[in-house]
C-alpha positions as CSV (number, residue, x, y, z in Angstrom):
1,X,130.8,-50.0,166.0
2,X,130.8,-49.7,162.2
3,X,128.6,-51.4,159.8
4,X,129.5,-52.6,156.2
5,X,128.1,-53.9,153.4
6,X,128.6,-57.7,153.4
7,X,130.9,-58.4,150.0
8,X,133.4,-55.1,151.4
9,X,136.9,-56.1,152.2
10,X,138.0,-53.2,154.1
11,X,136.9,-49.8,155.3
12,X,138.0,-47.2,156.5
13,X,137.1,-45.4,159.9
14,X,138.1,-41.9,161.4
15,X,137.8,-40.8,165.0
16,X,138.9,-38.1,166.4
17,X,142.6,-38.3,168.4
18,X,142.6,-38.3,171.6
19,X,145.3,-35.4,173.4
20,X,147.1,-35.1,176.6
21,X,148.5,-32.6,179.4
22,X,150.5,-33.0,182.1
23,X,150.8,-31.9,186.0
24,X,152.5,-29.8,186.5
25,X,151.9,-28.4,183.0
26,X,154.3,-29.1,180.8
27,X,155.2,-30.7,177.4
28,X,153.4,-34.3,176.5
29,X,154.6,-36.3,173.5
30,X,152.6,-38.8,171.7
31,X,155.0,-42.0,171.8
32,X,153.2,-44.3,169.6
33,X,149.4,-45.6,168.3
34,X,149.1,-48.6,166.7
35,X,146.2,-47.1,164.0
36,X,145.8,-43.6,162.7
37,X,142.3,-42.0,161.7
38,X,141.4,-43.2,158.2
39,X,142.8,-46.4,158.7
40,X,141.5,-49.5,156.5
41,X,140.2,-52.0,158.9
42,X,138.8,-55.6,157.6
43,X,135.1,-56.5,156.8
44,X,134.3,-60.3,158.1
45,X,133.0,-62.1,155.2
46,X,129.9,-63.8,156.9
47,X,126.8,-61.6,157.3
48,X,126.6,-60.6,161.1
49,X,130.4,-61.3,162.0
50,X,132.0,-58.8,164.0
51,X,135.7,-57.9,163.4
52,X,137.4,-55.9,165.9
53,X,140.7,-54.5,166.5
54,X,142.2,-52.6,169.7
55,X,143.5,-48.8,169.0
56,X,145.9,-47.8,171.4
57,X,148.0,-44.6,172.1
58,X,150.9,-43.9,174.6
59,X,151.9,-40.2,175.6
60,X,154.8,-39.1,177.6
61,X,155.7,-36.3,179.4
62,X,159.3,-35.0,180.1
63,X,160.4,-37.7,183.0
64,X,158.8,-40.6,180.6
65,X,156.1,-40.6,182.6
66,X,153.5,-42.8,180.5
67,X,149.7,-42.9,180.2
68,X,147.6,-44.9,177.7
69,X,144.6,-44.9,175.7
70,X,142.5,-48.0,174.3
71,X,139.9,-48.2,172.5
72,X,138.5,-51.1,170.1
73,X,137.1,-50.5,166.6
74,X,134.6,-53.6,165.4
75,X,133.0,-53.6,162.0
76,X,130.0,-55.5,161.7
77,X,129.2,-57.3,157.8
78,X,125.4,-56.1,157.2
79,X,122.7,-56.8,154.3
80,X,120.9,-54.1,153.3
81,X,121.1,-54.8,149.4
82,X,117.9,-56.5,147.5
83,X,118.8,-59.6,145.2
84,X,119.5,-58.8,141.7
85,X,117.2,-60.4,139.6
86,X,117.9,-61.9,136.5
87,X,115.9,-63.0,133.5
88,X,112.5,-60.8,133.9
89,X,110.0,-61.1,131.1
90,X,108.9,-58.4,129.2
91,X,105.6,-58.2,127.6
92,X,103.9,-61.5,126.8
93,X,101.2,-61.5,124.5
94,X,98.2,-64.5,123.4
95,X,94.8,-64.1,121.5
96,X,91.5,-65.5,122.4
97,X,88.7,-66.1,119.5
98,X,86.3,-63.2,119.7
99,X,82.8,-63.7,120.8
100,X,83.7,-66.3,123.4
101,X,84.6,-66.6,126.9
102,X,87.9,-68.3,126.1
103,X,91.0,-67.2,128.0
104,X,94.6,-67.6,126.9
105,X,97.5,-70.1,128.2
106,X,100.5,-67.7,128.5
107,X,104.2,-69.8,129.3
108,X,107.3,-67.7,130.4
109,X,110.7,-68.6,131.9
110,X,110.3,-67.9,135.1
111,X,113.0,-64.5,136.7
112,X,115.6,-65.6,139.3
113,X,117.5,-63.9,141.8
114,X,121.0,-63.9,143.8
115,X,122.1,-62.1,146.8
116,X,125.2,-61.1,148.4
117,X,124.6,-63.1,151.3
118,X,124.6,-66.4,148.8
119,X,120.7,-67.1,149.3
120,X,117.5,-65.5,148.1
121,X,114.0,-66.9,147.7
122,X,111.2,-66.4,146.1
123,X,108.6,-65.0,148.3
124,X,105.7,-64.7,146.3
125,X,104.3,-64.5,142.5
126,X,100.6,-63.6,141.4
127,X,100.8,-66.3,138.5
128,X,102.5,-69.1,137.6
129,X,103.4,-70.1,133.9
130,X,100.7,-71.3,132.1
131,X,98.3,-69.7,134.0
132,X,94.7,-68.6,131.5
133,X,94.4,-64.8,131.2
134,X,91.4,-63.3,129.7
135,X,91.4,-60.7,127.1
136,X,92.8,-57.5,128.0
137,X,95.9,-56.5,130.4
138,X,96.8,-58.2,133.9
139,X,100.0,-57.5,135.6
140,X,102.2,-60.5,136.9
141,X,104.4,-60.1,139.7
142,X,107.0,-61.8,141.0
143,X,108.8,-61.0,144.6
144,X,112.4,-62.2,146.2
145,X,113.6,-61.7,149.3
146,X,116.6,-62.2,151.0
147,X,117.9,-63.3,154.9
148,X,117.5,-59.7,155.8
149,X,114.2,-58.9,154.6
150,X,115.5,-57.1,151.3
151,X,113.0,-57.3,149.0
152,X,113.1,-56.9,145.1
153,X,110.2,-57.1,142.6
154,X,109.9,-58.0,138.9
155,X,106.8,-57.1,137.0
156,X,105.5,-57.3,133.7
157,X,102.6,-57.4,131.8
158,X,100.4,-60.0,130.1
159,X,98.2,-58.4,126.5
160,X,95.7,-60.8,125.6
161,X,93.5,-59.3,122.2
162,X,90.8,-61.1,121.0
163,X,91.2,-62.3,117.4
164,X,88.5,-63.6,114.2
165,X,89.3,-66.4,113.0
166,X,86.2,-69.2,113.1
167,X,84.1,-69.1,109.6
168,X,80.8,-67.9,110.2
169,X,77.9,-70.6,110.4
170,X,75.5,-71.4,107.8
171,X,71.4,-71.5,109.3
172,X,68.9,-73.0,107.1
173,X,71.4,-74.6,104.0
174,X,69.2,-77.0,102.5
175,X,70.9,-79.7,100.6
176,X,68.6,-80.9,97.8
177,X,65.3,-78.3,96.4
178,X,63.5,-80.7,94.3
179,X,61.4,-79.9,91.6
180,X,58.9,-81.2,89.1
181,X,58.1,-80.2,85.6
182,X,55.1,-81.3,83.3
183,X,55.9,-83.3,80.0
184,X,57.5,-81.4,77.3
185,X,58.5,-78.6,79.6
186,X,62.0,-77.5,79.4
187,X,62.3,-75.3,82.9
188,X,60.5,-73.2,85.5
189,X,61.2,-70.7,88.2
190,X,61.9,-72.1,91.3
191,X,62.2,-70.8,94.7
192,X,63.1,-71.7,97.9
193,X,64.2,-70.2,101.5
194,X,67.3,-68.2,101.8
195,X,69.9,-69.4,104.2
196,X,71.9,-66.9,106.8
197,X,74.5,-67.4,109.1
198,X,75.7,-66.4,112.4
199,X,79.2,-65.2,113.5
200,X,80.6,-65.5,116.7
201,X,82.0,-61.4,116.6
202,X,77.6,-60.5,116.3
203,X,79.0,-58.8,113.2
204,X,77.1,-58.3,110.2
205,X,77.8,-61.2,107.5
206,X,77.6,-60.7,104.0
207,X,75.8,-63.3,101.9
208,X,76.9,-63.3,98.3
209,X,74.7,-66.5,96.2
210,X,75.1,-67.9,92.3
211,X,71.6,-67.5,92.3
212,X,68.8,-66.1,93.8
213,X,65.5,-67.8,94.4
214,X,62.7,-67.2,91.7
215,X,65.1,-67.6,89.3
216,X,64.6,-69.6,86.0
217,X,65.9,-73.0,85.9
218,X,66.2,-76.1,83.5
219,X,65.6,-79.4,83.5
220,X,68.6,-81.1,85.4
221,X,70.8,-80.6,88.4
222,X,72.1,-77.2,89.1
223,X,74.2,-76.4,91.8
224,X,74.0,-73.4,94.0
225,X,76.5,-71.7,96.5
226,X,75.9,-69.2,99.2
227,X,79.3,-67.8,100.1
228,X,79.3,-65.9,103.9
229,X,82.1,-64.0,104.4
230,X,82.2,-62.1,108.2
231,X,84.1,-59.0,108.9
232,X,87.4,-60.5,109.8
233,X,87.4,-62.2,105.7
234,X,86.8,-65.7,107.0
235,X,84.4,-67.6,104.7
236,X,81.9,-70.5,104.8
237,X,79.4,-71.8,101.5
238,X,76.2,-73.6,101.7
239,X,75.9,-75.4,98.5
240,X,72.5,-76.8,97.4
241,X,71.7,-78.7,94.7
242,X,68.2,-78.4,92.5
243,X,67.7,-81.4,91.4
244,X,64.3,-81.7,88.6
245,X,62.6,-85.0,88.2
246,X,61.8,-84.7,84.5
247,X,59.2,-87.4,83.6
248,X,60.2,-90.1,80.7
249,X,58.1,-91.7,78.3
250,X,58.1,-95.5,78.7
251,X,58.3,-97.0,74.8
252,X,58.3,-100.6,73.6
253,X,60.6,-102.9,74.8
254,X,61.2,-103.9,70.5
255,X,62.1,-100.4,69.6
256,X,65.7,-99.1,70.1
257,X,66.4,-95.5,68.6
258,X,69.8,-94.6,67.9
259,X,71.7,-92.0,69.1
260,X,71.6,-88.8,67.0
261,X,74.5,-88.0,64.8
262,X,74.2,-91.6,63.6
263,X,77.0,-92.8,66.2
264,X,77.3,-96.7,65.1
265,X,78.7,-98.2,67.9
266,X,76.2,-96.4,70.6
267,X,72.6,-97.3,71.0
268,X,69.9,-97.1,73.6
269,X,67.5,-98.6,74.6
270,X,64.2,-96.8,75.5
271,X,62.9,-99.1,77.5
272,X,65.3,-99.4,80.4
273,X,64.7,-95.7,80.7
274,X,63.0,-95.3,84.2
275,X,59.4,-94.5,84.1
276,X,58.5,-91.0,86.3
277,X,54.9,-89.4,85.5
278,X,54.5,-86.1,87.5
279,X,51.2,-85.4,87.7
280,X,50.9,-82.0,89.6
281,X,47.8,-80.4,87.6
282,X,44.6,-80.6,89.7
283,X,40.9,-82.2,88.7
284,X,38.9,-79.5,86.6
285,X,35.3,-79.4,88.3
286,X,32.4,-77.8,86.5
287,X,28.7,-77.3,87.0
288,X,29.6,-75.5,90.8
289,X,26.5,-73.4,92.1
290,X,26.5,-69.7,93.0
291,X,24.4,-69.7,95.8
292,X,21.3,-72.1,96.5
293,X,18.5,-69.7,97.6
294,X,15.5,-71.2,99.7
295,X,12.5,-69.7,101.7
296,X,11.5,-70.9,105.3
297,X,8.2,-70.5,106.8
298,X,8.4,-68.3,110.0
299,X,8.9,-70.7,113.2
300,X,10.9,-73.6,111.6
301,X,14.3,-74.2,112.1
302,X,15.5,-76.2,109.1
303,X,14.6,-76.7,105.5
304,X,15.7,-79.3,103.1
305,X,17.8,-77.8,100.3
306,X,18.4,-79.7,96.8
307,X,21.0,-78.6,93.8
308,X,22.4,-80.5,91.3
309,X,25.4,-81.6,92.5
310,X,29.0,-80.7,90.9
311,X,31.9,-83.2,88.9
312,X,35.3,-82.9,88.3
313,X,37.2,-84.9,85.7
314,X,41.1,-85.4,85.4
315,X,43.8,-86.6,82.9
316,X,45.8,-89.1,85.6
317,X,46.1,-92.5,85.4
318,X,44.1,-93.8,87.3
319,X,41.5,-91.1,86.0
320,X,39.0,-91.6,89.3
321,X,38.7,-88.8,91.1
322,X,37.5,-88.8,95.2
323,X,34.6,-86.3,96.0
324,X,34.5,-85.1,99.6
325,X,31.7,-82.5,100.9
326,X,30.8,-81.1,103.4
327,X,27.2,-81.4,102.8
328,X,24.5,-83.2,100.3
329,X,21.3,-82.3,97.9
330,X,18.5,-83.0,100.3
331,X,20.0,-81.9,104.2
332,X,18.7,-80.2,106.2
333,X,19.8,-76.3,106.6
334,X,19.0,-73.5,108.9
335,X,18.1,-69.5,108.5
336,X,21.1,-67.8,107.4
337,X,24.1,-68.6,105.1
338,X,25.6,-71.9,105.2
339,X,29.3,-73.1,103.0
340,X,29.2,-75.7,101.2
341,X,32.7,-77.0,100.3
342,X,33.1,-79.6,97.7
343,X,36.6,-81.2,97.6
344,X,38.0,-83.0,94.3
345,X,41.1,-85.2,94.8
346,X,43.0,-87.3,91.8
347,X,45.0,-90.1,92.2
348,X,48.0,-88.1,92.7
349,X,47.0,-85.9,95.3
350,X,45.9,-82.9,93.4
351,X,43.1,-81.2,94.5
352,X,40.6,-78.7,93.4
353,X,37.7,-77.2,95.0
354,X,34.0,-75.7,94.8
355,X,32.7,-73.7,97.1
356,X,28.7,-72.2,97.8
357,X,26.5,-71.2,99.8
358,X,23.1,-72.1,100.7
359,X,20.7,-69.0,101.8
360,X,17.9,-70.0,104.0
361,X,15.4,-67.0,104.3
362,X,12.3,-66.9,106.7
363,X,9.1,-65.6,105.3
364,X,5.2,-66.2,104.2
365,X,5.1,-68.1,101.1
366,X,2.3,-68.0,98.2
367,X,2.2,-70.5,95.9
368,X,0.5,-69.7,92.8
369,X,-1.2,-72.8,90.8
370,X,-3.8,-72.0,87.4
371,X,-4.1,-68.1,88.5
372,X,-5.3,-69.3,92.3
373,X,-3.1,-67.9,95.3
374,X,-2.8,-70.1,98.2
375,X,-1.9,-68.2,101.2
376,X,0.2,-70.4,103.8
377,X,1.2,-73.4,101.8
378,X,4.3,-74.7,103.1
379,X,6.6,-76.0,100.2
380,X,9.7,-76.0,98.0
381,X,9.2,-74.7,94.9
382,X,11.0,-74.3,91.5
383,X,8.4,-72.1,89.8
384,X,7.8,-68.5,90.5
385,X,6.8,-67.3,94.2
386,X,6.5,-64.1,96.1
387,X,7.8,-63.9,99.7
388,X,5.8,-61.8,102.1
């Protein structure tokens, strides 16, 4: 029995020839065989057929006596080649943004296979097309097989890298910093909180502005861009605007002034300007103690306690100003230092304050009337005393 590859026509098979003698010894001829060693014998064409053919030799001795041999030569088709595959990727590459937990969707044309015997199948793959990869290298295989168990592999790798390509983001961008001025004044420093921004790589962003808080600015809208660039060069602005509210004068409705430069055909009207007042100066208060000193006879809690009180005045319209305080002339206070806060409040919500305090001591007192003494006299008094 001979095996052969299943696709080989013919192949060729040796044995060794077979001899013969004769009884009484003496000379043997070989008449005829029907196949030599090294003959080509046929390979069936279907994967397990057997082909055989019969080998035969006739000797003969002197007297034409004959003898034979037989013997039978089968080839058998066999498989033991993989498929060939055909088609199998090379290196496939995606991107996923940094910073995330993204993963990429990688599409191939899938490998195929043939096989001698006519059929092969695919026996296994560890992903399909389309499958998500994260960052970083897998390894995609793909497995055929044929009727005979050959097996044959293709494998190649998918490279995923991460990339930067999302703008940083802005924290903290305010849109609009208003500001006030007073009448007649042409600018002032404003400030305000500096935005940042975050960026998905946890890179360091750099924050490049027109202007930087405290900075001097005029009356009028002025506009203000923080640029953030991130380390990969994308970019993102926060643009504020400061915006002053610059207070007009309301005139007479009769009077109309011209535009300057004497332009004829232009003229305004003063009165349909809007009216603003910005009031942001506080009441100015005056006559605010230092502190109210009193005397308290050993073994009483509380004294009363008098001072002239304080006033504020203030240039808004309406000029009224509200007093709140936290105590009056005339209450009642104990040993010790007390606060006294005075709180003045104008019409446009500017305040000011004045703040004292009222020191209750304990002692004896002696009041002295027309060069007397009086020893124990309980009383307030303005004039001189001692305290004992």
């Amino acid at each position: 029995m001979r095996e052969e590859e299943l696709g080989t026509t013919e192949i060729l098979v040796f044995w060794m020839e077979p001899t013969a003698v004769d009884v009484p010894p003496g000379p043997v001829q070989l008449e005829s065989r029907s196949f030599a060693p090294d003959s080509l014998f046929p390979v069936p064409a279907t994967l397990g057929q057997v082909e055989r053919r019969t080998v035969s030799y006739v000797f003969a001795d002197a007297n034409l006596n004959r003898a034979t041999c037989v013997f039978t030569v089968s080839v058998t088709a066999v498989d033991t080649t993989p498929p060939v595959i055909s088609g199998c990727p090379g290196v496939q590459q995606g991107t996923v943004e940094v910073g995330t937990n993204e993963q990429a969707s990688i599409v191939w044309t899938e490998p195929t296979a043939t096989d001698l015997s006519g059929t092969s199948t695919l026996n296994q793959r560890t992903h399909p097309p389309g499958s998500q990869f994260p960052s970083g290298v897998t390894s995609v295989t793909y497995s055929f097989t044929d009727s005979s168990n050959n097996e044959a592999t293709c494998q190649f790798t998918v490279v995923v890298t991460t990339v930067d390509t999302r703008p940083p983001v802005p924290i903290g961008c305010p849109t609009i910093v208003p500001a006030t001025v007073e009448l007649g004044v042409t600018g002032t420093v404003v400030s305000w909180d500096v935005p940042t921004a975050t960026d998905l790589s946890e890179l360091p962003v750099t924050i490049v502005p027109s202007r930087q808080p405290n900075s001097f600015f005029v009356v009028g809208s002025t506009e203000v861009t923080y640029t953030f660039t991130d380390q990969a060069g994308n970019m993102a602005e926060c643009l504020l605007e400061l915006l002053y509210q610059k207070p007009q004068v309301l005139r007479s409705t009769k009077i109309k002034n011209k535009i300057p430069h004497k332009l004829p055909s232009l003229t305004l009207s003063l009165s349909k300007l809007p009216l603003e007042k910005v009031d942001t100066i506080p009441p100015q208060v005056f006559g605010c103690p230092n502190t109210v000193p009193e005397v308290i006879e050993l073994g009483i809690s509380r004294v009363s306690v008098s001072w002239p009180p304080p006033f504020a005045t203030d240039d808004s319209e309406p000029p009224p100003v509200t007093v709140g305080s936290t105590a009056a002339p005339g209450d009642l206070f104990p040993p010790g230092p007390t606060t006294v806060l005075y709180t003045f409040t104008d019409s446009s919500g500017n305040a000011n304050t004045c703040e004292f305090t009222v020191l209750v001591t304990t002692g004896h007192i002696q009041w002295r009337s027309q060069g007397y003494w009086s020893r124990g006299a309980r009383m307030v008094c303005r004039g001189a005393f001692d305290t004992i």
